[in-house]
C-alpha positions in Angstrom: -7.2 14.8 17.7 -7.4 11.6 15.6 -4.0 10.2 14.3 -5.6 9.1 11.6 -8.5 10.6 9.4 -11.3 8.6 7.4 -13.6 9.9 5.4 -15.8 7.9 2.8 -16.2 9.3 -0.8 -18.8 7.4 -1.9 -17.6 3.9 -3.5 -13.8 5.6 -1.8 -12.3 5.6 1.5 -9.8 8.2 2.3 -7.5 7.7 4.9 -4.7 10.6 6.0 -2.2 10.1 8.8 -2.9 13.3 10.9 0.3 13.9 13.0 1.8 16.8 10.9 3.9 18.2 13.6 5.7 15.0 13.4 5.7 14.7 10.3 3.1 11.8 10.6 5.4 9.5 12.2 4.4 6.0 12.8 3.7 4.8 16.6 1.3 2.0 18.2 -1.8 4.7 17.9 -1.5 5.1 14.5 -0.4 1.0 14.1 -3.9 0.4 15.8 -6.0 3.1 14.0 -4.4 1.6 10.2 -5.3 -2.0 11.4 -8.9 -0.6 12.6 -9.7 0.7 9.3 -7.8 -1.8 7.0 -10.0 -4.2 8.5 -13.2 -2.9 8.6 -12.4 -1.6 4.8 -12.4 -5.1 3.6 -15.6 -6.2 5.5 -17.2 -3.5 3.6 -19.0 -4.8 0.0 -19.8 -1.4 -1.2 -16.2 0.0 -1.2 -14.2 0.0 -4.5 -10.9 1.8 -3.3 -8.6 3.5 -0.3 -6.6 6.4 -0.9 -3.9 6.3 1.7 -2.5 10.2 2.1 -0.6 12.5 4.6 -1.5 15.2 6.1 0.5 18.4 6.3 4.4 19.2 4.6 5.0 15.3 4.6 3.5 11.7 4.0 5.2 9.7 6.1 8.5 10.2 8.0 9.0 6.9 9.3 8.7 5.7 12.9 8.2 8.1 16.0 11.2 9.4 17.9 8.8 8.9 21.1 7.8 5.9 20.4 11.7 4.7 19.6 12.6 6.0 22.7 10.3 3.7 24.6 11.4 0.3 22.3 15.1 1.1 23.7 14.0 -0.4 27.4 11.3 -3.1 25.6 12.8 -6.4 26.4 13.9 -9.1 23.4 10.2 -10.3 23.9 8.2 -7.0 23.9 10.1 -5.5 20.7 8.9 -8.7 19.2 5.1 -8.4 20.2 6.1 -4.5 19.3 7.0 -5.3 15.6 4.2 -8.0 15.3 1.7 -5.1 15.5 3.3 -3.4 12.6 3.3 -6.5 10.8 0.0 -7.3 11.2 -1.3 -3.8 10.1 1.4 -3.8 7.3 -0.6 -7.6 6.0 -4.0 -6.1 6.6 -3.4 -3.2 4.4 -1.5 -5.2 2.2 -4.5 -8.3 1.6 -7.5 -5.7 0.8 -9.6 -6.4 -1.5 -9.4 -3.3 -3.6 -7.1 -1.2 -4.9 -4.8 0.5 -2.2 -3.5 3.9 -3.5 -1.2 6.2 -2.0 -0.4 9.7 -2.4 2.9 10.5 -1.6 4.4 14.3 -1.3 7.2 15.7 1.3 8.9 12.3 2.1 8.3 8.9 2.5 11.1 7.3 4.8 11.7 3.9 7.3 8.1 2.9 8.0 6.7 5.6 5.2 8.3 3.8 2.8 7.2 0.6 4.0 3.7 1.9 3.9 3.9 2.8 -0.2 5.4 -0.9 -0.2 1.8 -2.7 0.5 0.0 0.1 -1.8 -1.4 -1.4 -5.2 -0.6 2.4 -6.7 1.4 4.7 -5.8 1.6 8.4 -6.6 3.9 10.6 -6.2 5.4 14.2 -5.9 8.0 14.9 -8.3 9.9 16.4 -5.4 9.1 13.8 -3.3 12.1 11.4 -1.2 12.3 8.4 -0.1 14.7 5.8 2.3 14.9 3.2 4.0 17.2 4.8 6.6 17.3 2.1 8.9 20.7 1.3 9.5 21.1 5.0 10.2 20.3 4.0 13.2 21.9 1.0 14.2 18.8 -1.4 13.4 17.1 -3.2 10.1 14.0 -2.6 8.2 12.6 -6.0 8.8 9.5 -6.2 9.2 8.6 -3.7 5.7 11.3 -5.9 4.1 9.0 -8.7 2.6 6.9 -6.1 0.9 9.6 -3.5 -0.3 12.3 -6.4 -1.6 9.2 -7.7 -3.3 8.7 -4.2 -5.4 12.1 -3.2 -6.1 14.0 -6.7 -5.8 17.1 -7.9 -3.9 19.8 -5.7 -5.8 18.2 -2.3 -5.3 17.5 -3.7 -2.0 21.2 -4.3 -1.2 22.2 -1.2 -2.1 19.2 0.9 0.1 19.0 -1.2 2.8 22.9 -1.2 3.9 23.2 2.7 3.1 20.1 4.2 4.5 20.8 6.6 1.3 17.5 9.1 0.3 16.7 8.9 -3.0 14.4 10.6 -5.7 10.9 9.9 -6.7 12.4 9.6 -10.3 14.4 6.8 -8.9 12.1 5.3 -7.0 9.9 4.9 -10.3 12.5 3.5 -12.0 13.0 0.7 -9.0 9.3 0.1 -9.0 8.0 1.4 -5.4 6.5 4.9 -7.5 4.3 4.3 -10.2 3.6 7.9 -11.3 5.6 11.0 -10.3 3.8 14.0 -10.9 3.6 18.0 -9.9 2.3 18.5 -6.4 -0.7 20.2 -7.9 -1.5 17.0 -10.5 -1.5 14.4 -7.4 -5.1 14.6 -6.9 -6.0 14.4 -10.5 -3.8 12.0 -11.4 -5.3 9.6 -8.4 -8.9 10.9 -9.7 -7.6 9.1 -13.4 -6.5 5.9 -11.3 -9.7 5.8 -10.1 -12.0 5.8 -13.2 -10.3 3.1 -14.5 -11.0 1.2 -10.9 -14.5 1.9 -11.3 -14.7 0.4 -14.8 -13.2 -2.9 -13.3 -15.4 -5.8 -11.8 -14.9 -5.8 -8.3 -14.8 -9.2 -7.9 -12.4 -9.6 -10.3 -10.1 -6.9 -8.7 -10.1 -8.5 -5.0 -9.2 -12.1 -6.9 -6.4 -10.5 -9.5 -4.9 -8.9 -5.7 -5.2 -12.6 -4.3 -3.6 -14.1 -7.7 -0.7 -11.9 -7.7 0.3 -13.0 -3.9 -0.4 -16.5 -4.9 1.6 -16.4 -8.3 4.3 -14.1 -7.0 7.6 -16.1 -6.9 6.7 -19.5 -8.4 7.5 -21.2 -11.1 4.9 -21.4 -14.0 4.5 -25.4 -13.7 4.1 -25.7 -9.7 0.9 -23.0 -10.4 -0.9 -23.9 -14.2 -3.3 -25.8 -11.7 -3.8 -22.9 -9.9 -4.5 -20.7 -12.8 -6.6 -22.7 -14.4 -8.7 -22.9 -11.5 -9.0 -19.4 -10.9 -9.8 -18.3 -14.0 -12.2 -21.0 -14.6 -13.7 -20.1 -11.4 -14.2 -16.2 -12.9 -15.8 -16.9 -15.9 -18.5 -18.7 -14.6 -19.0 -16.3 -11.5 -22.3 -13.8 -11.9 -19.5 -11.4 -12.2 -17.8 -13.0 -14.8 -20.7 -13.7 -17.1 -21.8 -10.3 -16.8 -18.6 -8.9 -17.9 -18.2 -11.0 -20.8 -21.9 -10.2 -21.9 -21.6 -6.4 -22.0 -18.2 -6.7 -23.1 -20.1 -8.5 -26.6 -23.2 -6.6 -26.1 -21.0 -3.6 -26.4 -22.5 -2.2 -23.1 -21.1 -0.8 -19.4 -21.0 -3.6 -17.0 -23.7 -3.4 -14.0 -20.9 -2.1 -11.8 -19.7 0.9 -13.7 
């Protein structure tokens, strides 16, 4: 049985981790299937979105007790190459060029959590819970931390980081990891509304906003006004750009929509 499933919705990929009787817990097969299909996602022109789901009770409960088990004999040197795997599947997911959405239900915990981090939107069960429970278990949540401290910022960090404590999907909204927090039966609709509006978006346009954000994230405005100037410059006389402009005037749908 795949540990992941893909299916394509037309102009939308669908990925679910498919390990319910572990609560799709993260280990190297599921590492290597999300870098698989985070890469060929972004080779692929005609795709406009991933929805990043769970299947069964639970999203994502973290990392694998079997595959922990087998990181306790890895030597300084293997848990390194170890976590660079997860690093490089956590970037790959995290540099597509279209919108990454999750849908979040049951819990999202350790490695779960670190998943929503590198999601563009993120949807979630009202009842949902989330952690970064680490330090529950004697280690850190390094390699997720880049993303996660770069949703919810160094004080929420501080405080979820050194405690390992669950907390709501209300909370997590608040912090910035959750975008919407819904009823377990509006998830799919409310992704379905995220999605109309990605459709009436220039593609184009989305994949460079993604790369501007990375880009702008965390400087200051003088060391980038080059940078921005550039890019937008760079827009607006793309095919894309000019096309937008025109049927935005026109008062006409764009050739993508």
């Amino acid at each position: 049985m795949p540990v992941l499933l893909t299916e394509r919705d037309g102009p939308v990929l669908r990925l679910t981790l498919n390990r319910p009787e572990v609560r799709n817990a993260i280990d190297d097969e599921v590492i290597a299937a999300l870098t698989a299909a985070g890469r060929s996602a972004a080779d692929d022109p005609e795709l406009r979105a991933v929805v990043l789901a769970g299947h069964g009770k639970t999203f994502c409960a973290g990392a694998d007790l079997a595959w922990m088990s087998k990181a306790i004999g890895y030597t300084r040197e293997e848990n390194r190459r170890d976590a660079e795997d997860l690093a490089r599947m956590l970037e790959t997911l995290n540099t597509l060029p279209v919108p990454l959405i999750a849908r979040v239900h049951g819990a999202a915990l350790g490695g779960g959590a670190g998943l929503i981090a590198v999601c563009d939107i993120v949807v979630a069960a009202d009842d949902a819970t989330f952690g970064f429970s680490e330090v529950k278990l004697g280690i850190i949540p390094s390699v997720i931390s880049p993303y996660v401290i770069d949703k919810i910022g160094v004080s929420a960090a501080r405080a979820l980081f050194l405690t390992g404590v669950r907390f709501s999907a209300r909370r997590a909204r608040r912090l910035g990891l959750v975008h919407d927090v819904v009823a377990n039966g509006e998830l799919d609709e409310t992704i379905d509304a995220h999605l109309k509006e990605v459709f009436t978006a220039g593609p184009q346009a989305i994949a460079a906003a993604k790369a501007l954000i990375r880009e702008v994230s965390g400087s200051r405005t003088a060391d980038v006004i080059g940078l921005t100037t550039s890019r937008i410059a760079e827009q607006r006389v793309s095919d894309e750009g000019q096309e937008g402009m025109r049927a935005f005037l026109e008062k006409r749908k764009a050739n993508w929509e």
